[in-house]
C-alpha positions in Angstrom: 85.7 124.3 96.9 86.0 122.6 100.1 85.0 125.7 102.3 81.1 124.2 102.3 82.1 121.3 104.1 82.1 120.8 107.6 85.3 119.0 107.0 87.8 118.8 104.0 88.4 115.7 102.0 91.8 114.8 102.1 92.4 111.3 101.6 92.1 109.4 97.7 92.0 106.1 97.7 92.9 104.6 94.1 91.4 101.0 93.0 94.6 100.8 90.3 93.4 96.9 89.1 90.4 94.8 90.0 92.2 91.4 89.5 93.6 89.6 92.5 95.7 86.3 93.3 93.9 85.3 96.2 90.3 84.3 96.0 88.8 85.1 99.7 85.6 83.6 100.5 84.2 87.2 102.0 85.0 89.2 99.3 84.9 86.4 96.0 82.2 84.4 94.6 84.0 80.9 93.8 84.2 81.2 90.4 85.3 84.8 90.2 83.7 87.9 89.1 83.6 89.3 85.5 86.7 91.3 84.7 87.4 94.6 83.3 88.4 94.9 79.5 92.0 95.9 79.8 91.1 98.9 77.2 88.7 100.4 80.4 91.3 100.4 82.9 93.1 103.7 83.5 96.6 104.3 82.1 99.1 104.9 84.6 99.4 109.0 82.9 95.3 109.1 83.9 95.7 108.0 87.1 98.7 110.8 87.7 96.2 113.7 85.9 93.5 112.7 88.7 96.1 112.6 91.6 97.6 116.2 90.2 93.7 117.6 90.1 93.0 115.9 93.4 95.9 117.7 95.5 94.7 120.6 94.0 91.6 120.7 95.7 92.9 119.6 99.1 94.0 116.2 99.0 96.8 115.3 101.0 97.0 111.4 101.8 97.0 108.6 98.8 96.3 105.3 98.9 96.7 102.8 96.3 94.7 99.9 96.0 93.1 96.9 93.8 92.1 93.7 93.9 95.4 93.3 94.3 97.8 96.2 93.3 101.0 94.3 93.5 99.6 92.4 90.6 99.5 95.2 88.2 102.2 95.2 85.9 104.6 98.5 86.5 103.5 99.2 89.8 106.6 100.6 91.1 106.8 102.7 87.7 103.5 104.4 88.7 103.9 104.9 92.9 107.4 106.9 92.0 105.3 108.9 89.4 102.6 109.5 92.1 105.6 110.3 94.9 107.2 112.9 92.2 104.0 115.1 92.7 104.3 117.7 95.7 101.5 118.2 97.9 101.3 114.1 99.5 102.5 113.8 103.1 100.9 110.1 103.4 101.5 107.9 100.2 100.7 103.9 101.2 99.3 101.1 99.4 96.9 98.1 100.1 98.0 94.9 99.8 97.2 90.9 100.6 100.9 90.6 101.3 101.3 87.7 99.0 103.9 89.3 96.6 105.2 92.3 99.0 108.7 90.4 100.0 109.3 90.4 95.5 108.0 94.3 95.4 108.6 96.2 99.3 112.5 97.1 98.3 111.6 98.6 94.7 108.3 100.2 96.6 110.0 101.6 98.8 113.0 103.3 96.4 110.1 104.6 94.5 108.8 106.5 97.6 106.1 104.8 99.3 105.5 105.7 102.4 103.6 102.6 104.2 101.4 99.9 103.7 98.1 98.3 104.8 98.3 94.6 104.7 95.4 92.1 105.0 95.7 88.4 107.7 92.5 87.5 109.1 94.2 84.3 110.8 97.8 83.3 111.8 96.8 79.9 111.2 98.6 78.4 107.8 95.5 76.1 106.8 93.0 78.4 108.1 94.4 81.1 105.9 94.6 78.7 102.9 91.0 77.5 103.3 90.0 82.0 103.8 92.0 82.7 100.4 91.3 79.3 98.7 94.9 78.4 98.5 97.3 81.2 99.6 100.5 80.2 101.1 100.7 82.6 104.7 104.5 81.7 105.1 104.7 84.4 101.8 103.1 86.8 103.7 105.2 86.7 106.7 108.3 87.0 104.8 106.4 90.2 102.9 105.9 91.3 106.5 109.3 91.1 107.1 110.4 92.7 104.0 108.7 95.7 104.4 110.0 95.8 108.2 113.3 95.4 106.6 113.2 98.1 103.8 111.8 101.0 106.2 107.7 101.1 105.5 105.9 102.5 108.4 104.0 102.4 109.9 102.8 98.6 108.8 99.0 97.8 109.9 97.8 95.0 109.7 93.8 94.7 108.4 92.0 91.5 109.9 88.1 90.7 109.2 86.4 89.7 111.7 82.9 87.8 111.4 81.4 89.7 115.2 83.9 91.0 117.0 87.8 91.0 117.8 87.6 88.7 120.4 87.1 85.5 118.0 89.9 83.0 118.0 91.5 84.1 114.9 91.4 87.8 115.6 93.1 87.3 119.1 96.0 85.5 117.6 96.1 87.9 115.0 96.4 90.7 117.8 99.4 88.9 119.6 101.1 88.4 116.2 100.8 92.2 115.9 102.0 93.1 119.8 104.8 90.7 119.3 106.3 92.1 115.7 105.3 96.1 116.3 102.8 95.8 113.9 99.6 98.1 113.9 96.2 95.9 113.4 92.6 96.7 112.8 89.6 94.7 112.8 87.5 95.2 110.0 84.2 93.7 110.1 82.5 91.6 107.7 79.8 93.7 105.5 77.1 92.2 104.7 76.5 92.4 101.2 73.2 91.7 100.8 71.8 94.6 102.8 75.0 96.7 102.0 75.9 97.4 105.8 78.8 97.9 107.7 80.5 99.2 111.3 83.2 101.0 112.5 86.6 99.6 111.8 87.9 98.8 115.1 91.3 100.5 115.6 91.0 102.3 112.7 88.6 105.3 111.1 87.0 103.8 108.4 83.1 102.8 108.0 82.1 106.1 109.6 79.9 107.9 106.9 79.9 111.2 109.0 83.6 111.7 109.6 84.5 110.3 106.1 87.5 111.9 104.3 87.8 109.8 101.6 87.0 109.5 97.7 88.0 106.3 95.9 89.0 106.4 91.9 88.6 102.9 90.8 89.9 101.3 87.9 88.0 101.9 85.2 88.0 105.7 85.9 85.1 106.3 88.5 85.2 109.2 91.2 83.0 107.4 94.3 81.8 109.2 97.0 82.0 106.3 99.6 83.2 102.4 98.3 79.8 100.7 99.5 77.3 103.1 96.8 76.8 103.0 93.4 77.4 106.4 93.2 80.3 107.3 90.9 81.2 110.1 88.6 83.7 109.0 84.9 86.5 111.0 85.1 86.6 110.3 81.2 82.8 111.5 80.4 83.5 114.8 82.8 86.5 115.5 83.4 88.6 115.0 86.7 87.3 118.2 88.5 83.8 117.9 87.6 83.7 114.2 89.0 85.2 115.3 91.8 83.3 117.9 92.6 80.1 115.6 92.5 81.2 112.8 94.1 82.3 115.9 97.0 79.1 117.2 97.2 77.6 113.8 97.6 79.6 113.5 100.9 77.0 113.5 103.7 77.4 116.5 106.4 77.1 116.3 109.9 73.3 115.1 111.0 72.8 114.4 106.9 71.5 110.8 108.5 68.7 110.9 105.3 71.7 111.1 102.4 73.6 108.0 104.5 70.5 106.6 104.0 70.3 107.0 100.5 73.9 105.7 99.8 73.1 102.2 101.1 69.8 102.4 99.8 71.4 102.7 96.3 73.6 99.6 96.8 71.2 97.7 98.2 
């Protein structure tokens, strides 16, 4: 199905919870969001149906994500049902860190490959006052565990307000040079206009060389994470939604459908 595309999408990104345990100020209202209904969320069977139908059609690299996946109760249970499937040669997992020194030994047994983990400051009350009360010494030793149990590589995802040279992001660099750890800067969207850049050290936030679908938790196929766009998995079927939210990817010089994804978040 992929053949007309000017590139293939290979890459699934899977929202498997939208709770979290840290409440950071970029990405949370103060008092919270409105949850999902448990009943919505996908079972973990669902989510392996969509991974099966998705490395089907091409893709190759799977990343689990939330809120906060770690949170999810069984986690483990469903990354060494995802790592049982053949066709995944890049299996890794978003995470603030927070509960990865309790989880990165059973992760790991269960066959995940690597993980993403998110420190926007070194600084212990500057991270508390980000995440409204997270305690950075537990991410550190979640850094250390994964180190420890063999997940790499480990990158490191810092947002920056500008640019990578701000106070918090340099330190954040030298923590990284110092411990072999890989770091991005990711920076801040704006969310009332819905845009974005580049992800410094990284390839994400570039609509024309996007590989990526994301399933979120309530059974959606979306074409990029920043539209409303989204296909149910339930109401069509996993290949159908795929297949839309595919053909919604924009093509090289397709400047006009960027345009209307942001537009539609906006």
């Amino acid at each position: 199905m992929y053949d007309q595309f000017n590139r293939k999408i290979s890459y699934l990104r899977i929202s498997v919870t939208d709770r979290c345990n840290l409440r950071c100020v970029y990405c949370m209202p103060e008092e919270g969001i409105r949850l999902l209904d448990h009943k919505d969320i996908l079972s973990f069977e669902e989510i392996v149906e969509v991974v099966k139908e998705a490395v089907r059609l091409g893709i190759t690299k799977v990343r689990i994500t939330g809120g906060e996946p770690l949170v999810r109760k069984g986690i483990t249970r469903l990354v060494g049902m995802i790592s049982e499937l053949e066709g995944i040669d890049d299996f890794g997992l978003t995470t603030n860190g927070i509960l990865l020194e309790q989880f990165a030994h059973d992760l790991v047994k269960a066959g995940l490959h690597r993980v993403n983990i998110s420190l926007d400051t070194i600084e212990p009350e500057k991270f508390r006052q980000i995440t409204r009360g997270g305690d950075i010494e537990m991410v550190f030793r979640g850094i250390e565990a994964a180190r420890k149990t063999g997940l790499s590589p480990i990158k490191i995802n810092c947002v920056v307000k500008n640019s990578s040279t701000e106070p918090d992001a340099i330190g954040v660099k030298k923590f990284c040079d110092e411990n072999g750890l890989e770091v991005r800067f990711i920076h801040e969207m704006d969310l009332g206009s819905g845009c974005f850049t580049v992800v410094e050290g990284g390839k994400g936030g570039d609509c024309l060389s996007c590989n990526r679908l994301r399933l979120t938790a309530n059974g959606f196929i979306k074409p990029c994470l920043f539209s409303d766009l989204e296909f149910s998995i339930r109401e069509l079927g996993i290949r159908q939604a795929i297949e839309k939210a595919v053909n919604l990817k924009p093509e090289k010089g397709s400047q006009n459908l960027i345009n209307r994804f942001h537009n539609i978040g906006g």
